[in-house]
N, CA, C and O of each residue as an XYZ file, in Angstrom:
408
protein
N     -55.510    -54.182     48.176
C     -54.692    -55.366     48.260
C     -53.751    -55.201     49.434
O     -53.003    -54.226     49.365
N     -53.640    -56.094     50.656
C     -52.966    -55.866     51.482
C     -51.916    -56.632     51.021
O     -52.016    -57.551     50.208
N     -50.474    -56.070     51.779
C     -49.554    -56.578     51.609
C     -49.153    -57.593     53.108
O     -49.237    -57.248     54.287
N     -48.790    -58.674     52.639
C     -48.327    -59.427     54.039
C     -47.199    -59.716     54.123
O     -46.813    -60.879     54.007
N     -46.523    -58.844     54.316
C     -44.826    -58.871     54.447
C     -44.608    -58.363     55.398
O     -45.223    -57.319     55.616
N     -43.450    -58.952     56.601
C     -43.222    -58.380     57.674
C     -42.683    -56.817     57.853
O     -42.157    -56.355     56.840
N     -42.732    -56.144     58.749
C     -41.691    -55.370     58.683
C     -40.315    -55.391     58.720
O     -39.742    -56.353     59.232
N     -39.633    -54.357     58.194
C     -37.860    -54.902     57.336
C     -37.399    -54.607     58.933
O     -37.796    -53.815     59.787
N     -36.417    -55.589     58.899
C     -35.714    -56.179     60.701
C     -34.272    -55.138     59.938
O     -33.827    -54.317     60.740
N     -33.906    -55.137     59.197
C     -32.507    -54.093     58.808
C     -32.755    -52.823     58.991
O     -33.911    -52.403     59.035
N     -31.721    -52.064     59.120
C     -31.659    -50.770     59.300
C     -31.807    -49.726     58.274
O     -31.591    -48.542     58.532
N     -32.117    -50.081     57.287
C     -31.833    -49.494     55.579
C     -33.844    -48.796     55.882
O     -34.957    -49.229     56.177
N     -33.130    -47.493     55.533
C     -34.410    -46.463     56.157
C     -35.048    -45.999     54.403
O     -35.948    -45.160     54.464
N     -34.764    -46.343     53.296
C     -35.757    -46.884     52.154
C     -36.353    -47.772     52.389
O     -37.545    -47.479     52.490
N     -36.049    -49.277     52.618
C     -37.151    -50.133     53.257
C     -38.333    -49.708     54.039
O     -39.503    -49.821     53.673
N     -37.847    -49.133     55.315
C     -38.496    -48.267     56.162
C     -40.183    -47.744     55.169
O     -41.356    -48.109     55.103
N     -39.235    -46.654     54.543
C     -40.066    -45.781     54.166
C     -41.016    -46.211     52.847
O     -41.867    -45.454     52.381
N     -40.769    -47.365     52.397
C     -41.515    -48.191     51.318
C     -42.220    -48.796     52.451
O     -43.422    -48.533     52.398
N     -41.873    -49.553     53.509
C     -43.204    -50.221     54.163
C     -44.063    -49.198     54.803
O     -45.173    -49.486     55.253
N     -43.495    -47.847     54.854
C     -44.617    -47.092     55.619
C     -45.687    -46.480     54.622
O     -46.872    -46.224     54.837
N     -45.031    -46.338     53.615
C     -45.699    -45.796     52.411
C     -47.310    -47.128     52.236
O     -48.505    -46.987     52.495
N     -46.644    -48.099     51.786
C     -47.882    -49.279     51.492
C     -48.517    -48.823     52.833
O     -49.572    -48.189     52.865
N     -47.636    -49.272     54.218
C     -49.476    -49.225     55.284
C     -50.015    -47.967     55.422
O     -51.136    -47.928     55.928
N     -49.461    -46.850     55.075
C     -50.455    -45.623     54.707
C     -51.454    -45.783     53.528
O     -52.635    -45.440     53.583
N     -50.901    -46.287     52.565
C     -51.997    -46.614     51.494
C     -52.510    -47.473     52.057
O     -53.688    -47.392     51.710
N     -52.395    -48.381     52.809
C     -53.363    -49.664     53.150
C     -54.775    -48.637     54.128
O     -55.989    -48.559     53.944
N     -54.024    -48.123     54.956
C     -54.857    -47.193     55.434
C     -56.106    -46.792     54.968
O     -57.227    -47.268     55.145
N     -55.625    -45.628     54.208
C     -56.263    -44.771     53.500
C     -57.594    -45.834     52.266
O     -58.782    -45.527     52.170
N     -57.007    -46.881     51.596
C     -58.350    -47.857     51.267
C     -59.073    -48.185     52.143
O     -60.250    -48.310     51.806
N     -58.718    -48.477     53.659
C     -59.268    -49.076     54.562
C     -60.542    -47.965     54.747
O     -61.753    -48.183     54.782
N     -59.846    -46.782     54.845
C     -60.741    -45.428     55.246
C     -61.915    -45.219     53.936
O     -63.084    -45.329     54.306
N     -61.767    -45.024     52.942
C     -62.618    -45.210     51.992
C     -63.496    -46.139     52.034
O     -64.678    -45.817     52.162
N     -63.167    -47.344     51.948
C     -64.181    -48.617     51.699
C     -65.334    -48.566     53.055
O     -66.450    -49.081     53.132
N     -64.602    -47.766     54.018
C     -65.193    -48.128     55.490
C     -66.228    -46.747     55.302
O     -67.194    -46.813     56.062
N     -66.208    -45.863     54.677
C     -66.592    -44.433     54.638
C     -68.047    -44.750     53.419
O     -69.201    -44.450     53.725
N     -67.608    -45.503     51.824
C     -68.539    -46.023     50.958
C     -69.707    -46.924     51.673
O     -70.871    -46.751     51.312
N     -69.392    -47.897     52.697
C     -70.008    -48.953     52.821
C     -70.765    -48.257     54.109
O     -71.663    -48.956     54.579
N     -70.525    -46.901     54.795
C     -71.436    -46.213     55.660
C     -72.394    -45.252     55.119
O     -73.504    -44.859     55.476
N     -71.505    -44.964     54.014
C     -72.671    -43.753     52.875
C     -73.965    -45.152     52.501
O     -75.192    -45.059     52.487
N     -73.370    -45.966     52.323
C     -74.398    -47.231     51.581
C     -75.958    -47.581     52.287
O     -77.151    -47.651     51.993
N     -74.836    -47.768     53.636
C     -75.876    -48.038     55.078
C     -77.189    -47.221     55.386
O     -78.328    -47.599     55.662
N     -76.532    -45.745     55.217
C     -76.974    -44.478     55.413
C     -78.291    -44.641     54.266
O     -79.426    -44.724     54.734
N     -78.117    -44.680     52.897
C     -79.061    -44.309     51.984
C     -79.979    -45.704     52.071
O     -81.208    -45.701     52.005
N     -79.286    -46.698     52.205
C     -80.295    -47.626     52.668
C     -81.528    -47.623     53.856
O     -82.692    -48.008     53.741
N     -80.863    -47.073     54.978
C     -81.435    -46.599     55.648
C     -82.827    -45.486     55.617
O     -83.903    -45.513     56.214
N     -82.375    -44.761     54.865
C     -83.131    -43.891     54.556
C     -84.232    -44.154     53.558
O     -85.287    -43.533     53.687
N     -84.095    -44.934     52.672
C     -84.687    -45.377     51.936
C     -86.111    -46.418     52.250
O     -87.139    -46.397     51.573
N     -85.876    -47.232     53.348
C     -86.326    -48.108     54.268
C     -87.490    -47.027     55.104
O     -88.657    -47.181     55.464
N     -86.555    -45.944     55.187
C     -87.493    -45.130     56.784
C     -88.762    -44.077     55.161
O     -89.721    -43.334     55.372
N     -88.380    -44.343     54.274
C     -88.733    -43.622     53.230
C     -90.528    -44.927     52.932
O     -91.742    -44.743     53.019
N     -89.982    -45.648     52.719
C     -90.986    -46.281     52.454
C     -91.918    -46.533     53.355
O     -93.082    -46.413     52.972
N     -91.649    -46.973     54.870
C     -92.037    -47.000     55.874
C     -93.112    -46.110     56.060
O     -94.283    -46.392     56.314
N     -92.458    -44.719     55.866
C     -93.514    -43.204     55.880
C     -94.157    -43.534     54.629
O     -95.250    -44.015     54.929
N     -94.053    -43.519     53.701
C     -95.216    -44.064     52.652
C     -96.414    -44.691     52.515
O     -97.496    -44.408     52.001
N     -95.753    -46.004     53.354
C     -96.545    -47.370     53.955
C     -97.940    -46.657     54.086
O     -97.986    -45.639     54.776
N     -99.107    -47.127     53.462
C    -100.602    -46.737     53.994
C    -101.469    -48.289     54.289
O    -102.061    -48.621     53.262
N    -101.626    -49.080     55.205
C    -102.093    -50.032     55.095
C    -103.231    -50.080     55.004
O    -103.698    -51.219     55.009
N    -104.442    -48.642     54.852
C    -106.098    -48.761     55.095
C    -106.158    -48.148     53.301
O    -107.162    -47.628     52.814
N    -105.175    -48.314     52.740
C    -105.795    -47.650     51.141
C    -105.824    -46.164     51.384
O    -105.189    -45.352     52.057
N    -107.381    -46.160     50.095
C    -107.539    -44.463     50.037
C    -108.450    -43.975     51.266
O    -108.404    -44.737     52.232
N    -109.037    -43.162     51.366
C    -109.878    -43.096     52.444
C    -111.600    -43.162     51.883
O    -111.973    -43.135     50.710
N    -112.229    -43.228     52.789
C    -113.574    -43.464     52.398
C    -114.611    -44.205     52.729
O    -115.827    -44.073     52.869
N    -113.415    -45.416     52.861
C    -114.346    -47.146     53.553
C    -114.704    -46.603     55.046
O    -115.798    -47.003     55.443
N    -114.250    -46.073     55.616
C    -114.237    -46.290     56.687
C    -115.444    -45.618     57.599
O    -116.537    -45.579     57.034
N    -115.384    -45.133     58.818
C    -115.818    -43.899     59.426
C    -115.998    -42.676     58.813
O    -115.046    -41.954     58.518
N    -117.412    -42.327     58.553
C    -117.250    -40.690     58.044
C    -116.300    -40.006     59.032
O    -115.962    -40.344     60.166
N    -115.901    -38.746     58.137
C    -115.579    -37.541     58.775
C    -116.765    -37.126     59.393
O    -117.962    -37.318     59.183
N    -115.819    -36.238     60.564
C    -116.283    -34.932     61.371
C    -115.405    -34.048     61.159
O    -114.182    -34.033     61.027
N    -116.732    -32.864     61.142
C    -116.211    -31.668     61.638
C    -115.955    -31.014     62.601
O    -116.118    -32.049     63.248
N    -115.643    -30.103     63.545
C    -114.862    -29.605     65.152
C    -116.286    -29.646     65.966
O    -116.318    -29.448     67.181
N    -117.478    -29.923     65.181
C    -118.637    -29.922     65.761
C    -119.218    -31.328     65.931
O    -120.134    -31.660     66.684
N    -118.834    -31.742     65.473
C    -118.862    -33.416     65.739
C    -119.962    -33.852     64.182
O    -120.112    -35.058     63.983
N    -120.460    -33.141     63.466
C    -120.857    -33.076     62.081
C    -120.603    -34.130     61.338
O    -119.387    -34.200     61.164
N    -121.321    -35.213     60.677
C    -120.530    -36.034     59.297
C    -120.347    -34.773     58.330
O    -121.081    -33.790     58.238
N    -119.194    -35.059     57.649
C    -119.214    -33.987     56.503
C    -118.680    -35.418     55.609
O    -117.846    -36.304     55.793
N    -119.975    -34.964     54.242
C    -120.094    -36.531     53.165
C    -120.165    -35.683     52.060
O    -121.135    -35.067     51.619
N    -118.540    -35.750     51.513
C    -119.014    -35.250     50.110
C    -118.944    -36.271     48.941
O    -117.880    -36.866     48.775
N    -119.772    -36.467     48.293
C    -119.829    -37.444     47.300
C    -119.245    -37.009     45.910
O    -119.044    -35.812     45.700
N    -119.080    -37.571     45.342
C    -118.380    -37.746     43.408
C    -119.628    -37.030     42.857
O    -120.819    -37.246     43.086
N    -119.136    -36.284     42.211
C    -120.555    -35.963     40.838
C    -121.017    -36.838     40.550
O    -122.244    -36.866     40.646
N    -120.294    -38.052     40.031
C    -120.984    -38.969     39.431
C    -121.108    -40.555     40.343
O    -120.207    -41.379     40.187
N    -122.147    -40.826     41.161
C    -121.993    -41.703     40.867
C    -122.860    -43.333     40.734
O    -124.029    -43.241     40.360
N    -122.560    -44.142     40.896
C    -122.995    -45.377     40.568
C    -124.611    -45.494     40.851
O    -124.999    -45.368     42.012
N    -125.562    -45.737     39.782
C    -126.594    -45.768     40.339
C    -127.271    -47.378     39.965
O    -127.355    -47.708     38.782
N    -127.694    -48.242     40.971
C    -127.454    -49.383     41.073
C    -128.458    -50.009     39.805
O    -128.332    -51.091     39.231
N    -129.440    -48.996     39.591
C    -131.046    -49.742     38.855
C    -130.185    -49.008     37.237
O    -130.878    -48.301     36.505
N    -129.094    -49.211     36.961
C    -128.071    -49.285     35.703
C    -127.893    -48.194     35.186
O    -128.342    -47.901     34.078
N    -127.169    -47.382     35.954
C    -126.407    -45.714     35.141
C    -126.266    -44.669     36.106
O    -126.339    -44.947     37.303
N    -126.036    -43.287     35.648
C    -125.334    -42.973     36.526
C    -126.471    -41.673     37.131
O    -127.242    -40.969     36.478
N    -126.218    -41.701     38.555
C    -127.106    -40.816     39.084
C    -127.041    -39.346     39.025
O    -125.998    -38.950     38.506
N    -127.837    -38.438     39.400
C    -127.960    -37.135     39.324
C    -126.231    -36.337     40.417
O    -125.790    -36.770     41.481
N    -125.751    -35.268     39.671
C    -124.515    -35.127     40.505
C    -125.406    -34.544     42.233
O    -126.587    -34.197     42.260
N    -124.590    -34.570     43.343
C    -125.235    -34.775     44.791
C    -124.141    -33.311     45.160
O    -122.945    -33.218     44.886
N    -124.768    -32.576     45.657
C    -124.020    -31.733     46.716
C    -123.867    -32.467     48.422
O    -124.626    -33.220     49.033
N    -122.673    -31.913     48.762
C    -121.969    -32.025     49.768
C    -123.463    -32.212     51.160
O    -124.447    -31.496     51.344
N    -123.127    -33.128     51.681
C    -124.550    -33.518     52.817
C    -123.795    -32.939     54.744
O    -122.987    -33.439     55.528
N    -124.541    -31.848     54.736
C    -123.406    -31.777     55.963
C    -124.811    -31.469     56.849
O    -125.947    -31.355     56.388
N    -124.383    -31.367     58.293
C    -125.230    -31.239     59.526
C    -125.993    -32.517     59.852
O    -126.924    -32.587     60.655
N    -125.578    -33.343     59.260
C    -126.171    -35.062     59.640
C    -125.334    -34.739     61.093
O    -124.194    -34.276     61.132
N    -126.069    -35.050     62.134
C    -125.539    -35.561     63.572
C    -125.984    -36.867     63.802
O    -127.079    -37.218     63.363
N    -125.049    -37.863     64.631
C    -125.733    -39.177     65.208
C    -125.021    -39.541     66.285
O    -123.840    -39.207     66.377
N    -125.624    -40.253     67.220
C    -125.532    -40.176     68.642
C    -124.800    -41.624     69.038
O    -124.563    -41.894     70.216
């Protein structure tokens, strides 16, 4: 709560020291609220750069381009189980590697 009262025009040095007292406290809220509302900024901030790094816009992986290996290799490893289209589930598949394509 600021106070809006001038400063005391008399010489009476209690006055004085009551108006210096309030604008030190005025201060010192000023310094807090200004200090809360940068901690605020801060975790907001962070929070933002938090999700950001999260952010995956292609999903899981898989759809896409096989992997390679340092040899230029597809390396395709498939699910034990999966979908076999003529209704159930297919035999589990080991890992298919040394496919090259040009």
């Amino acid at each position: 709560q600021r106070v809006s009262r001038p400063p005391p025009q008399n010489e009476n040095p209690n006055d004085k020291k009551a108006y210096l007292l309030e604008l030190k406290q005025q201060m010192e809220i000023a310094k807090v609220k200004e200090k809360e509302a940068k901690q605020k900024r801060i975790e907001q901030e962070r929070r933002e750069l938090q999700m950001m790094n999260n952010y995956n816009p292609f999903g899981k992986e898989g759809a896409g381009a096989p992997r390679r290996d340092h040899q230029g290799n597809i390396i395709a490893i498939r699910n034990s189980q999966n979908f076999d289209p003529m209704g159930g589930m297919s035999a589990p598949q080991q890992p298919v590697r040394g496919v090259h394509f040009e």
